[in-house]
C-alpha positions in Angstrom: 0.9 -18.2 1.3 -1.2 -15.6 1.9 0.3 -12.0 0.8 -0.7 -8.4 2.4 0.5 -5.4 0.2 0.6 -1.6 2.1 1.7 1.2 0.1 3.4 3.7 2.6 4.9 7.3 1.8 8.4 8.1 2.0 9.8 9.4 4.8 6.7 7.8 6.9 3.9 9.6 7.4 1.8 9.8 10.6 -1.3 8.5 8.0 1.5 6.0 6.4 2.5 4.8 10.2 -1.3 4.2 10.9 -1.4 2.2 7.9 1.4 0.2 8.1 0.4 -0.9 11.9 -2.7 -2.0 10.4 -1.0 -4.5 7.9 1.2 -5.8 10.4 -1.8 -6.4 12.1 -4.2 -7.9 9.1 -0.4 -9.5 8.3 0.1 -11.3 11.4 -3.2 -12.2 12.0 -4.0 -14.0 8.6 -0.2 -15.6 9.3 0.9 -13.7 5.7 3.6 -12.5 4.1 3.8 -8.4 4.0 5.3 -6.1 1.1 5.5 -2.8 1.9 5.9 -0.6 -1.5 6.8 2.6 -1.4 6.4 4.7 -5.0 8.9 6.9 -6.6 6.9 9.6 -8.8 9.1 10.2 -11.7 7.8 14.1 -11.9 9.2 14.5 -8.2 12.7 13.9 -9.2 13.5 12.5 -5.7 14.4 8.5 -5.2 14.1 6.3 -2.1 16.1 3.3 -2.3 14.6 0.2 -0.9 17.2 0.6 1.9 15.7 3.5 3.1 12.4 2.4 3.2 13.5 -1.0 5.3 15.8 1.5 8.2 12.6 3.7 8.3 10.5 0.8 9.1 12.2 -1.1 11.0 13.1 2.2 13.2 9.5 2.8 13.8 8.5 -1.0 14.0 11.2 -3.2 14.6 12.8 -5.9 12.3 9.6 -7.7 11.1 9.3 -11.1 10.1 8.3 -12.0 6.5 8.5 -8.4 5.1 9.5 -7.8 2.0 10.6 -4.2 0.7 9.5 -2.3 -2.8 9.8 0.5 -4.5 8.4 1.1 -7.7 9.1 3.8 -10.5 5.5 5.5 -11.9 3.3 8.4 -12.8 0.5 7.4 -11.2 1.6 6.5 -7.5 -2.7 4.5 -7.4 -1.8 2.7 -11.2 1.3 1.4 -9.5 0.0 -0.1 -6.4 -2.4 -1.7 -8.7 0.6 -3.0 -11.2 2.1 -4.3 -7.7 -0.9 -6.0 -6.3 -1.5 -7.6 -9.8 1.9 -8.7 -10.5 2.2 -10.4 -6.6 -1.3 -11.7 -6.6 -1.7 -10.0 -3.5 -4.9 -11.3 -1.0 -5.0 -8.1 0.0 -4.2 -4.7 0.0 -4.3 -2.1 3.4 -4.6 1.6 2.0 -5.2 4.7 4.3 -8.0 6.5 4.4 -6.6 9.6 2.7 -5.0 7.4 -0.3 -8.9 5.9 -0.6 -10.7 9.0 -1.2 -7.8 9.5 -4.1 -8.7 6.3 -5.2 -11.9 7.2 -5.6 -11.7 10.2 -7.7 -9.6 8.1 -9.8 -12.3 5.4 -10.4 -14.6 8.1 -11.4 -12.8 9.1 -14.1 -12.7 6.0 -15.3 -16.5 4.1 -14.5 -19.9 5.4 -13.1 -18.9 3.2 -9.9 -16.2 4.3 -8.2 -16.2 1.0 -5.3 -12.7 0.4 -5.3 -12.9 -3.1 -3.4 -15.2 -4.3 -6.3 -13.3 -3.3 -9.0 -10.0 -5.1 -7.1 -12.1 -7.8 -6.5 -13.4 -8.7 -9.5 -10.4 -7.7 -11.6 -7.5 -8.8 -9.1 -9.1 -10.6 -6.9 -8.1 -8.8 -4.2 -9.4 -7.4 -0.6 -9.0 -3.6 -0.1 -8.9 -3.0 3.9 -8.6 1.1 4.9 -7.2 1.8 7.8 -8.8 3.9 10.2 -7.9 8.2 9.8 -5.6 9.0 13.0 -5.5 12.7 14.2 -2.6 14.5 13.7 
């Protein structure tokens, strides 16, 4: 089955709504499976349980069908997402806009190129989809 990760902040966002709606969308139309990951930055001190993260979802969206719920521990809230999306096998992966210009500036440090869906791509195998910027 086809799997759909979205990172989403904690408590939701009006970016993190935006992007979630997209998922659900790239989710149901591709008839996938969705994990929605929140991360837990160990230098914030603060913890959301994966309870927390369902009850704010599902109060915004509704009980959803083939969602799962995860929240990882890290550092880096971008090397996470990428340890999730490797260690699922994700298809693909819905990012806001905001959370791919961070990307970005990531990649740089690391290669000349800093073409995020390539790099997933070629080393996860992996679609990167951002969702479109929303006012606020």
């Amino acid at each position: 089955m086809t799997l759909v990760v979205v990172p989403v902040r904690y408590p939701l966002s009006t970016h993190s709504r935006r992007t979630l709606e997209a998922a659900i969308e790239v989710a149901t139309e591709r008839d996938a499976a969705l994990t929605v990951l929140h991360v837990n930055l160990y230098q914030n001190g603060k913890t959301v349980t994966r309870s927390d993260l369902k009850a704010a979802v599902e109060r915004q969206f509704g009980r959803l069908e083939n969602v799962r719920y995860v929240v990882r521990s890290g550092f880096l809230i971008e090397e996470s997402i990428l340890d999730e999306v490797a260690a699922e096998e994700a298809d693909a992966v819905v990012i806001g806009s905001k959370q791919a210009s961070r990307w970005r500036r990531l990649f740089r440090r690391f290669t000349d190129n800093p073409d995020i869906e390539r790099y997933l791509r070629t080393h996860l195998d992996c679609e990167v989809i951002t969702a479109e910027r929303v006012a606020a």
